[in-house]
C-alpha positions as CSV (number, residue, x, y, z in Angstrom):
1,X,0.0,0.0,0.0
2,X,1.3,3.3,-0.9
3,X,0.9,6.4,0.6
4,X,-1.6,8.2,-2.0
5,X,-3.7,5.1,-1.4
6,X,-4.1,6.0,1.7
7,X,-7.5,7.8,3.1
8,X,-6.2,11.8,4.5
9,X,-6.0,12.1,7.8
10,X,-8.8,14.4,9.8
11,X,-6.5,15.3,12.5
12,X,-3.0,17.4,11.8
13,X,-0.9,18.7,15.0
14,X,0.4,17.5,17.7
15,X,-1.8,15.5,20.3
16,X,-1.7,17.0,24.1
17,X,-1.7,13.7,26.7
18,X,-2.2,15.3,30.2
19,X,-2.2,12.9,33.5
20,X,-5.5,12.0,33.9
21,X,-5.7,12.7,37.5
22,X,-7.7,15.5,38.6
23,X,-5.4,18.9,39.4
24,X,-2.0,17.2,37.7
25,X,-0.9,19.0,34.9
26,X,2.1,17.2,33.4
27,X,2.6,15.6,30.3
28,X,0.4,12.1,30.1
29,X,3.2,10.1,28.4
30,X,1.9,6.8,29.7
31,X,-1.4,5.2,28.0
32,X,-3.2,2.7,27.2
33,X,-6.9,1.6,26.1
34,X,-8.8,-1.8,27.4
35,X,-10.7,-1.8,24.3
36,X,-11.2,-0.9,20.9
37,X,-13.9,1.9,21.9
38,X,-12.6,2.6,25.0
39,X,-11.2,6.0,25.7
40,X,-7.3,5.8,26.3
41,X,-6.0,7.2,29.3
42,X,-3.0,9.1,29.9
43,X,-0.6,9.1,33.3
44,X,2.3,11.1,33.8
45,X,5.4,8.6,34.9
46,X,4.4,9.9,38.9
47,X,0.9,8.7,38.4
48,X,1.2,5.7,36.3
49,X,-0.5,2.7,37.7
50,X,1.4,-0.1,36.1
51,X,4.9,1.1,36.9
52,X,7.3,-1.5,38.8
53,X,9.9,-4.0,38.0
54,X,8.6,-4.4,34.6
55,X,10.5,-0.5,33.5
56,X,13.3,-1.1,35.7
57,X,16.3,-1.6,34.0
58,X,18.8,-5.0,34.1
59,X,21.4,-2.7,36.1
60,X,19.0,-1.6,38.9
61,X,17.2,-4.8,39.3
62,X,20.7,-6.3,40.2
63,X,21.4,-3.7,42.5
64,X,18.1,-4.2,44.1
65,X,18.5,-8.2,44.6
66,X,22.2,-7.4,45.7
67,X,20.9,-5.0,48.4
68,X,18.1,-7.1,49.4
69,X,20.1,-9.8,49.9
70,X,22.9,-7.6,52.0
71,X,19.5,-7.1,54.1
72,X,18.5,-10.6,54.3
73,X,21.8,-11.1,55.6
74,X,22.4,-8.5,58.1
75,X,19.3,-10.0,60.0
76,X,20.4,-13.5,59.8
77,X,21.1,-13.9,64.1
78,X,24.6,-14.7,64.2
């Protein structure tokens, strides 16, 4: 398929993304939809629900198993 093909789009500029919670103002760089008609919605990286171990990178996930285990340890009675 080439581009002239293609139908025009309606829409031209950028799209605006705030968070989604009430009184935050920051930039909504974080979304998703749970359905074909649902309406996304956008978090900013404070507010995003789904955040975790998942967007941690390799280096600090090491450094967090090394320091849990340095705690493990120091409670260990001995």
């Amino acid at each position: 398929m080439s581009d002239l093909d293609r139908p025009m789009q309606t829409m031209s500029g950028p799209q605006v993304h705030l968070c989604s919670i009430g009184g935050c103002n920051k930039w909504g760089g974080h979304g998703f939809s749970t359905g074909r008609y649902v309406e996304t919605r956008w978090w900013c990286y404070g507010h995003y629900p789904h955040k975790g171990t998942a967007q941690m990178g390799t280096a600090q996930m090491e450094a967090a198993a090394i320091a849990a285990s340095l705690n493990a340890k120091s409670r260990l009675p001995g």
